[in-house]
N, CA, C and O atoms as a printed pandas DataFrame, in Angstrom:
     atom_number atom_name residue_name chain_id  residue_number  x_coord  y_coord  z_coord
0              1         N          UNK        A               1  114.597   97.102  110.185
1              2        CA          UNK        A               1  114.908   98.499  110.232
2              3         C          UNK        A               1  113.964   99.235  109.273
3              4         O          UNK        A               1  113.704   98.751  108.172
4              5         N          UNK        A               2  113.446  100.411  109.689
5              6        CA          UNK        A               2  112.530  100.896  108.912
6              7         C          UNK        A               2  112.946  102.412  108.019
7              8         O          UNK        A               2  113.420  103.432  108.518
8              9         N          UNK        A               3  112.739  102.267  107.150
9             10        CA          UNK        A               3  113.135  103.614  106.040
10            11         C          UNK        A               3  113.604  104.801  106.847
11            12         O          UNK        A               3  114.700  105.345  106.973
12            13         N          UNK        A               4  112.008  105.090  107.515
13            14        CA          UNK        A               4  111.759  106.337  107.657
14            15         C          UNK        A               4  111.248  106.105  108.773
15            16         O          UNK        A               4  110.834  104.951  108.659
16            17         N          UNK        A               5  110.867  106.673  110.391
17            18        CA          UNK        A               5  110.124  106.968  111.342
18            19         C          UNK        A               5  109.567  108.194  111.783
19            20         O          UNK        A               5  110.507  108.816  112.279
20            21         N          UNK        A               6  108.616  108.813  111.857
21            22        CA          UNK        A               6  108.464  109.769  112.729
22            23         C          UNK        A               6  107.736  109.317  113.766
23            24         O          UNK        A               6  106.689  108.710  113.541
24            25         N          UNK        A               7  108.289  109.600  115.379
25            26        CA          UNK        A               7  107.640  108.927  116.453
26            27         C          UNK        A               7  106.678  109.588  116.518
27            28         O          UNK        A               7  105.701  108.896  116.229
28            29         N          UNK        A               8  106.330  110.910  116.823
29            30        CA          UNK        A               8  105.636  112.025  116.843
30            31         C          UNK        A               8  104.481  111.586  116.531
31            32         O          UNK        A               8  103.625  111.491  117.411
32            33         N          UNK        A               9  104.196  111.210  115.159
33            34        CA          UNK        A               9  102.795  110.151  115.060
34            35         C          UNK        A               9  102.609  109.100  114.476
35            36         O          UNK        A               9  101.685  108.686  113.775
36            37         N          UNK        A              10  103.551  108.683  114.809
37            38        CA          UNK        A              10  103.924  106.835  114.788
38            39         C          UNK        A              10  103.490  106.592  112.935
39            40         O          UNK        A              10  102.628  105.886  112.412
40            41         N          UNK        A              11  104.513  107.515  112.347
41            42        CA          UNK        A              11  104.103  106.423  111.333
42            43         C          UNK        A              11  105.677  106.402  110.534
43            44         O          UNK        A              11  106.563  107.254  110.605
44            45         N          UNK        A              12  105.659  104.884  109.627
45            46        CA          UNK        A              12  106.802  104.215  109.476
46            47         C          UNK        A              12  106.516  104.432  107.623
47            48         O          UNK        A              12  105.680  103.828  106.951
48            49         N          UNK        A              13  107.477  105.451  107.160
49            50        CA          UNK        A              13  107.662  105.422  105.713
50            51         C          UNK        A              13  108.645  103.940  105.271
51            52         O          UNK        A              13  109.618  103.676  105.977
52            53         N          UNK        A              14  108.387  103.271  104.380
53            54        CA          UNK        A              14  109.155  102.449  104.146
54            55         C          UNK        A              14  109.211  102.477  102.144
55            56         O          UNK        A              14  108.206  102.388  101.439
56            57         N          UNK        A              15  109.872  102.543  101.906
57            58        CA          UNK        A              15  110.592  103.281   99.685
58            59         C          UNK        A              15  110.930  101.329   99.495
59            60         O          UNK        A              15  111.588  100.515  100.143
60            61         N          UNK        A              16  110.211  101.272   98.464
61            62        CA          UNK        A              16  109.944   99.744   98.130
62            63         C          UNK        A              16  110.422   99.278   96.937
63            64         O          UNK        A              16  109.603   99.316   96.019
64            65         N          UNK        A              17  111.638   98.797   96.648
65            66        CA          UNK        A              17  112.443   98.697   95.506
66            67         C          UNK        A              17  111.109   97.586   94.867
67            68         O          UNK        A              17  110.036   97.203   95.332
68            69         N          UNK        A              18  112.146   97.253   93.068
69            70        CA          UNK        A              18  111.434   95.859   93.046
70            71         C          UNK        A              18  111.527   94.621   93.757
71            72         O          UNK        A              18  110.623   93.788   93.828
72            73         N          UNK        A              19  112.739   94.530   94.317
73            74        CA          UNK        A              19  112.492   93.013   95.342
74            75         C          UNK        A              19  111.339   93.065   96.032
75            76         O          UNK        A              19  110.818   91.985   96.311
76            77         N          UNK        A              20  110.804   94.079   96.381
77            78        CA          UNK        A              20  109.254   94.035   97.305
78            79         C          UNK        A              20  108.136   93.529   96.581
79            80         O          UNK        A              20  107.093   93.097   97.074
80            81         N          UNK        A              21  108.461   93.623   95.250
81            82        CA          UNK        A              21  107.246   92.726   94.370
82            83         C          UNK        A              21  107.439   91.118   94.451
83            84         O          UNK        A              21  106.511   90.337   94.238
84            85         N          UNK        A              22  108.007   90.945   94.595
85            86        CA          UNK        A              22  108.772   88.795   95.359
86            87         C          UNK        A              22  108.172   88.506   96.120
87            88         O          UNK        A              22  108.244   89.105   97.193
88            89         N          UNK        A              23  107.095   87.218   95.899
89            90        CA          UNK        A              23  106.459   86.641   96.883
90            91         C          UNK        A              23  106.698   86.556   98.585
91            92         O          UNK        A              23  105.943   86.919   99.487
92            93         N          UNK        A              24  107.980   85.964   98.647
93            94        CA          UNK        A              24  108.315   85.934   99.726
94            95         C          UNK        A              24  108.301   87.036  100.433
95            96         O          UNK        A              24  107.913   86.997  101.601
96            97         N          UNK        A              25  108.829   88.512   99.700
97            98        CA          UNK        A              25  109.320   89.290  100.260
98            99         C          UNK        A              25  107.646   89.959  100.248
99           100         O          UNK        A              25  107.586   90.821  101.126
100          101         N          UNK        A              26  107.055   89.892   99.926
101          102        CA          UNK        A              26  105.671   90.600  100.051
102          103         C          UNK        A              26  105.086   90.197  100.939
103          104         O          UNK        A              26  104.302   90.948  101.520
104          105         N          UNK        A              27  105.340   88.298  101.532
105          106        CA          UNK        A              27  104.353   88.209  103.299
106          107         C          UNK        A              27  105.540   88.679  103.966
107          108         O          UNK        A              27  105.255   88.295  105.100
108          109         N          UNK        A              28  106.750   89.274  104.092
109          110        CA          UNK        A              28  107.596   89.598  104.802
110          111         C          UNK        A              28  106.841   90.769  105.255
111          112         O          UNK        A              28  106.325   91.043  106.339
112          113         N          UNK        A              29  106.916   91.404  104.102
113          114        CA          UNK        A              29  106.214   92.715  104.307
114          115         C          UNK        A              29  104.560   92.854  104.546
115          116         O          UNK        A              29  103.989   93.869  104.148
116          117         N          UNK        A              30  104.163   92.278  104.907
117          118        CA          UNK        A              30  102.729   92.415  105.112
118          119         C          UNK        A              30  102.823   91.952  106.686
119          120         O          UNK        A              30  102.308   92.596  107.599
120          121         N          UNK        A              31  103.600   90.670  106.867
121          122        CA          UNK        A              31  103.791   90.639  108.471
122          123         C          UNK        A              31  104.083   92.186  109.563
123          124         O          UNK        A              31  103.353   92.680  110.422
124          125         N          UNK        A              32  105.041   92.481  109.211
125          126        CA          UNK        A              32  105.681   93.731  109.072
126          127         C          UNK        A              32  104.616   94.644  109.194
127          128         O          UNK        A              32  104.299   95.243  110.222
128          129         N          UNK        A              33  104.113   94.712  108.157
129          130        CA          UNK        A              33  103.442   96.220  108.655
130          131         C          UNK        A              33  101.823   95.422  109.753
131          132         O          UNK        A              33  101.101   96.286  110.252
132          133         N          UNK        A              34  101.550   94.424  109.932
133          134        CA          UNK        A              34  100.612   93.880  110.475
134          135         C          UNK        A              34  101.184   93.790  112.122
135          136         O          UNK        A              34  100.571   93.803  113.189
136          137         N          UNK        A              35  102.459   93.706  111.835
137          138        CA          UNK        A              35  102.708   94.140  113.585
138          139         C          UNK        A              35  102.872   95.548  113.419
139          140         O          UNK        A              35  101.783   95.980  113.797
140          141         N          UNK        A              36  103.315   96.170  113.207
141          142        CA          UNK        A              36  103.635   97.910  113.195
142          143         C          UNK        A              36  102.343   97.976  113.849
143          144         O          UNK        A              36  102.107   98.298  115.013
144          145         N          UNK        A              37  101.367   97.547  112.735
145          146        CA          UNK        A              37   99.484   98.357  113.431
146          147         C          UNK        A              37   99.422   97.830  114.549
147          148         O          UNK        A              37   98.524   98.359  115.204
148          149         N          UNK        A              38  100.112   96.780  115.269
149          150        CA          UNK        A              38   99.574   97.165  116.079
150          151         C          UNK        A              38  100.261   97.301  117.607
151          152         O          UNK        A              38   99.858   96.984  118.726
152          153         N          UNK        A              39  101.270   97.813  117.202
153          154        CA          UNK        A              39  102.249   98.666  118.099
154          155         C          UNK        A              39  101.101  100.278  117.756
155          156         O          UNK        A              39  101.489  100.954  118.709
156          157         N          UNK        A              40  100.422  100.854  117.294
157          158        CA          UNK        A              40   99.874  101.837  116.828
158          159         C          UNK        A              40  100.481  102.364  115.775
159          160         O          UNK        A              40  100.197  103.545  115.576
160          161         N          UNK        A              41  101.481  101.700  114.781
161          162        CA          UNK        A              41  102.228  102.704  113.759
162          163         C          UNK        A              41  101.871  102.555  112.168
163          164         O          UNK        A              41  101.915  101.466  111.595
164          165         N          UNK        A              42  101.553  103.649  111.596
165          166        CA          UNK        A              42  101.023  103.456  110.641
166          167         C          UNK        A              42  102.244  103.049  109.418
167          168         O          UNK        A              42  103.240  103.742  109.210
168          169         N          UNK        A              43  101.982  102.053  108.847
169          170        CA          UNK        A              43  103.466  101.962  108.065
170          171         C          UNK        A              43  102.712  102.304  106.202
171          172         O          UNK        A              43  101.889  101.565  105.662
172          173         N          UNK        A              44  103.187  103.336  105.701
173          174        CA          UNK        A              44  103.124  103.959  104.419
174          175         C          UNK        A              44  104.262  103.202  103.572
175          176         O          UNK        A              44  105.460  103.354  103.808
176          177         N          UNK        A              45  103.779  102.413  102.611
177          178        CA          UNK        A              45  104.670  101.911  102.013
178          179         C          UNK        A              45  105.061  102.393  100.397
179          180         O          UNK        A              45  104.397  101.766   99.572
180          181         N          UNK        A              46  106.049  103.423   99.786
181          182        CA          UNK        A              46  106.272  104.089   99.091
182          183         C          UNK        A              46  107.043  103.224   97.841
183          184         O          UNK        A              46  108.162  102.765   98.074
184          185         N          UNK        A              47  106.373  103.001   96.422
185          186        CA          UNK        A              47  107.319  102.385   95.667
186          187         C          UNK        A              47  108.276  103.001   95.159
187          188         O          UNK        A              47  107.869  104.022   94.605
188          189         N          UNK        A              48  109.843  102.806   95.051
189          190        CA          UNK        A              48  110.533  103.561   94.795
190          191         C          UNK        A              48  110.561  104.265   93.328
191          192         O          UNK        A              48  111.087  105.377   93.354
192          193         N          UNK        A              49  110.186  103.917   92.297
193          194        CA          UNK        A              49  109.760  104.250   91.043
194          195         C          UNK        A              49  108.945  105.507   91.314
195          196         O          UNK        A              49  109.258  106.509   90.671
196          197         N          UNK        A              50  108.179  105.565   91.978
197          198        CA          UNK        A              50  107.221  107.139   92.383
198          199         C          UNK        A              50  107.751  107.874   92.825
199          200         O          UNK        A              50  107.343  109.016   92.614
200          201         N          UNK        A              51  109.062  107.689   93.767
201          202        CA          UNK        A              51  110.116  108.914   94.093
202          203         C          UNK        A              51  110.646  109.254   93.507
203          204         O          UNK        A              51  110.931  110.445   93.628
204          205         N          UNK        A              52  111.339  108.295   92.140
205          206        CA          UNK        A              52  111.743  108.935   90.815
206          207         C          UNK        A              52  110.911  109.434   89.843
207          208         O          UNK        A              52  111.382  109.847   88.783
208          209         N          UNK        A              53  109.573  109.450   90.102
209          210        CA          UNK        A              53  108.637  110.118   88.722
210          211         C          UNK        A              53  108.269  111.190   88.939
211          212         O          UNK        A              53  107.988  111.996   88.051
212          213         N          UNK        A              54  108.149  111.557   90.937
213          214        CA          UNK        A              54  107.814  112.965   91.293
214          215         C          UNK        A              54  108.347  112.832   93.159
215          216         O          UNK        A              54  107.818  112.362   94.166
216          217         N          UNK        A              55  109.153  113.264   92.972
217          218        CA          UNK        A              55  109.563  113.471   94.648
218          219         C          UNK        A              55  108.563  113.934   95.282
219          220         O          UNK        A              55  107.972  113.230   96.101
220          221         N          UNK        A              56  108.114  115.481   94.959
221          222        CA          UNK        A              56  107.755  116.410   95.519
222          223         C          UNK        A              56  106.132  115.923   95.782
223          224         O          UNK        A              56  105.435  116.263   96.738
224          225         N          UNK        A              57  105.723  114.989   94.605
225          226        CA          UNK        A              57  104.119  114.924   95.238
226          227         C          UNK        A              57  104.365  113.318   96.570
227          228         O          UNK        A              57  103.595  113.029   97.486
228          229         N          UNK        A              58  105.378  112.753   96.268
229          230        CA          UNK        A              58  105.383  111.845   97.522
230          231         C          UNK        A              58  105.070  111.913   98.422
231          232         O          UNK        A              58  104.225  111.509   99.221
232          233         N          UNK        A              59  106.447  112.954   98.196
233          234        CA          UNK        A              59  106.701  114.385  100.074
234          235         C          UNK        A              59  105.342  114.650  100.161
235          236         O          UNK        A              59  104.627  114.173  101.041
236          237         N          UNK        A              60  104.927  115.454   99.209
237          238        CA          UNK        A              60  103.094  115.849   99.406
238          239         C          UNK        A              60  102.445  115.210  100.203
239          240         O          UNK        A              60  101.835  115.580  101.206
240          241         N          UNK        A              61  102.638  113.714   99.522
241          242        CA          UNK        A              61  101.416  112.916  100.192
242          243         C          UNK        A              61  102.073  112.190  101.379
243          244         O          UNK        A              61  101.337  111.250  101.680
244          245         N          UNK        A              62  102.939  112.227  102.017
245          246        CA          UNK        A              62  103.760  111.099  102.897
246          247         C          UNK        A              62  103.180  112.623  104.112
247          248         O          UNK        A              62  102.361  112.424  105.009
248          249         N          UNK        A              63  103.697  113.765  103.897
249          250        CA          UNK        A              63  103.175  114.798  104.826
250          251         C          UNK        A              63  102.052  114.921  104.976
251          252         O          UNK        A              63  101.704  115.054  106.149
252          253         N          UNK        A              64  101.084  114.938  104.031
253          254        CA          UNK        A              64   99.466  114.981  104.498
254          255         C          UNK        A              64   98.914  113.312  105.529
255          256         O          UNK        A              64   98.070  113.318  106.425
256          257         N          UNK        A              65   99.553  112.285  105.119
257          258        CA          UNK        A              65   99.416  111.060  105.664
258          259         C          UNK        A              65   99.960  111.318  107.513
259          260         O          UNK        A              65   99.374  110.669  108.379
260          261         N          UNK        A              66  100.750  112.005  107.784
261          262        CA          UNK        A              66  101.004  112.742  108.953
262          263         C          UNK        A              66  100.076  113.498  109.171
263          264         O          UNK        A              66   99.479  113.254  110.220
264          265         N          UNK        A              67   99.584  114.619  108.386
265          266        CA          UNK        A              67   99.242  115.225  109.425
266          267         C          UNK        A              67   97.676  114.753  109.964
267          268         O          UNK        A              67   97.073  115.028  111.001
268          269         N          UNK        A              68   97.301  113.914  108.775
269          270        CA          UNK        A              68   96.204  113.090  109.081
270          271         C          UNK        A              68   95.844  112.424  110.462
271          272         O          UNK        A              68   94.724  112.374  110.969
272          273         N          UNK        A              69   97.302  111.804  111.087
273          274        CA          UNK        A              69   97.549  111.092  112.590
274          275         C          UNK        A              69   97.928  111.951  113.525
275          276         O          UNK        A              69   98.127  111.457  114.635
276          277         N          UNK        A              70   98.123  113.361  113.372
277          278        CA          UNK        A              70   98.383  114.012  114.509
278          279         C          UNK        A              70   96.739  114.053  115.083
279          280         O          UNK        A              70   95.718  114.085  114.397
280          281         N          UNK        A              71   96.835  114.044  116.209
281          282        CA          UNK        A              71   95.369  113.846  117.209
282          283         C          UNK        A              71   95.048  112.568  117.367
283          284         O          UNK        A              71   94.003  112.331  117.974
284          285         N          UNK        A              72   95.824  111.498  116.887
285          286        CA          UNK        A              72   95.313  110.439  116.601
286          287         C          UNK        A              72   96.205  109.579  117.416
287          288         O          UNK        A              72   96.065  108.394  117.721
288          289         N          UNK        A              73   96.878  110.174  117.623
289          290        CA          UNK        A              73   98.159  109.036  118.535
290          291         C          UNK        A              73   98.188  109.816  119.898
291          292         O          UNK        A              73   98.905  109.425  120.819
């Protein structure tokens, strides 16, 4: 299950606690986003510590990372 989706231009926000730093859980996640690409979806992977240090530049950058793929899908 993925965080976040927007189909619109296929890309998959996913907020990355510390368990995502765990070996295991890091080829989990690299499988993961290695199929996403190539369904066409871009998967942005957000550490959750950066949503607590600044929401607003996340949002910033998670929206410019969109609008980057509009024309693109």
């Amino acid at each position: 299950m993925l965080d976040f989706y927007c189909a619109e231009v296929k890309l998959a926000v996913e907020v990355d606690g510390v368990h995502h730093t765990e070996d295991d859980r890091r080829v989990r996640d690299e499988m993961r986003d290695k199929w996403l690409a190539e369904q066409g979806i871009r998967a942005l992977r957000i550490p959750a510590f950066e949503i607590m240090l600044d929401a607003d530049e996340v949002a910033t950058g998670a929206y410019a990372v969109a609008l980057e793929r509009v024309g693109k899908v």
